[in-house]
Residue frames relative to the residue before (quaternion, step in Angstrom):
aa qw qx qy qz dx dy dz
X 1.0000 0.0000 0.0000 0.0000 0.00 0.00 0.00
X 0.5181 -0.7235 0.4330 0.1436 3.28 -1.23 0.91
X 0.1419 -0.7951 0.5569 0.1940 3.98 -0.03 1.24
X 0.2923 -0.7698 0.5675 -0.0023 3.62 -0.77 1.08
X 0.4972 -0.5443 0.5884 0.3321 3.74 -0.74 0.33
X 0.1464 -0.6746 0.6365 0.3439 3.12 -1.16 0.03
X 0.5617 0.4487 -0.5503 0.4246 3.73 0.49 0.48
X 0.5085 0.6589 -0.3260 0.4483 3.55 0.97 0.47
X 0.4552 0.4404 -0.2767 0.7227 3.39 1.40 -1.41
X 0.8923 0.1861 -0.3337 0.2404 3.91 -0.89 -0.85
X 0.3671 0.4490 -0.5687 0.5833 3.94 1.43 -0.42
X 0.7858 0.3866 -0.3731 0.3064 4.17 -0.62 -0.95
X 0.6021 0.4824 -0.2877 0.5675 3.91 1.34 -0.46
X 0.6398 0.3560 -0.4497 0.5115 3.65 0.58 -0.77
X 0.6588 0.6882 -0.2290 0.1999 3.70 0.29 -0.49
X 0.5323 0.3778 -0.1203 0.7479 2.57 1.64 -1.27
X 0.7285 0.2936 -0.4396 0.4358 3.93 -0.45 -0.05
X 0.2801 0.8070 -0.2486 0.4567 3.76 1.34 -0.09
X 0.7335 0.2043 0.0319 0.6475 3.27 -0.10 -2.00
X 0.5990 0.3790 -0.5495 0.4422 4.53 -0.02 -0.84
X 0.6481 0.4758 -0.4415 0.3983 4.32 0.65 -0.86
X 0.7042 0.5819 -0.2875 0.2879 3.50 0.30 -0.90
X 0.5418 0.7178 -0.2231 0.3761 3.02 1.87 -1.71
X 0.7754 0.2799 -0.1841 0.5352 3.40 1.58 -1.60
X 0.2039 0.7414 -0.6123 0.1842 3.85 0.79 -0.24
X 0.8966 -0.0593 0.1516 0.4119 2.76 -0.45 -1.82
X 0.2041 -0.8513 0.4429 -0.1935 3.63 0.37 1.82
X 0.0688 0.8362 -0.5391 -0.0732 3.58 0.76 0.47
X 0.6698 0.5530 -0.4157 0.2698 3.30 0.40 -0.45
X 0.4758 0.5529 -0.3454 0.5904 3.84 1.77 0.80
X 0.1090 0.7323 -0.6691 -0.0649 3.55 -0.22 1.07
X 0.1897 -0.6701 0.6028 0.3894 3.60 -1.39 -0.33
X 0.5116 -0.7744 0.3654 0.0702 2.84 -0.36 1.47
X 0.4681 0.6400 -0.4296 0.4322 3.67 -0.77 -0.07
X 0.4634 -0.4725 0.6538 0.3668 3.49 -2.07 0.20
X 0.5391 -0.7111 0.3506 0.2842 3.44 -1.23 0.29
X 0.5506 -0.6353 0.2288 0.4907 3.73 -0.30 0.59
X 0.4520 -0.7239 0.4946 0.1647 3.26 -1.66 0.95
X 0.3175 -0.7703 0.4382 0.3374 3.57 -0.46 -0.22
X 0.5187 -0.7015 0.2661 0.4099 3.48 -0.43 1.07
X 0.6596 -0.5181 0.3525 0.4151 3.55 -1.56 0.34
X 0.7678 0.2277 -0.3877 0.4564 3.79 0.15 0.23
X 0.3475 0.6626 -0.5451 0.3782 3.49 0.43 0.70
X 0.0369 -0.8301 0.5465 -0.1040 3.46 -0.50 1.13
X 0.5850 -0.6725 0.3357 0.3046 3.66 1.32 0.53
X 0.8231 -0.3676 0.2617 0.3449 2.69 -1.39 1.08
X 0.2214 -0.7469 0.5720 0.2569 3.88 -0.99 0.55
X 0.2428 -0.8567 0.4506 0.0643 3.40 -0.89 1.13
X 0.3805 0.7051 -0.3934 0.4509 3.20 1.72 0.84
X 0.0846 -0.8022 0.5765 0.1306 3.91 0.45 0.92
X 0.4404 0.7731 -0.4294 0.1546 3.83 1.11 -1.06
X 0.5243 -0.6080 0.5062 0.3151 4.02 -0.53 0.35
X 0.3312 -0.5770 0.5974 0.4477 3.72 -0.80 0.20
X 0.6517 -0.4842 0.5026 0.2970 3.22 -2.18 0.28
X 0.2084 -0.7429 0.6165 0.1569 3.27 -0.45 0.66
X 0.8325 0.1880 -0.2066 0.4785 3.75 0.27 -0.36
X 0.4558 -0.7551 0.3427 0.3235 3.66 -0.50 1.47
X 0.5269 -0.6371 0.5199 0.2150 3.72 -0.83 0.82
X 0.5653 -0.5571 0.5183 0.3186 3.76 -1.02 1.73
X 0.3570 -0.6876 0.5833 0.2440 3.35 -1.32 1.00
């Protein structure tokens, strides 16, 4: 029988679980199909006024 490091077994385990991740990383052969999402018709974006409201009404 064969006496093995065991930093062998885990350099040879980290390796192999390593390459099976990579294998699925980048998998083109999954698309997600579909047009991409729209934004509904009264959506009017993001407001881009950070300013505070007036707290004290303003001399006419």
């Amino acid at each position: 029988m064969f006496r093995v490091p065991m930093i062998t077994l885990l350099l040879t385990a980290a390796l192999a679980a390593s390459a099976g991740l990579a294998g699925c990383a980048d998998d083109s052969s999954v698309h997600h199909g579909g047009p991409p999402p729209q934004d509904p018709a009264d959506y009017h974006g993001v407001p881009t006024d950070t300013r505070p409201p007036v707290m004290v009404p303003t001399a006419p």
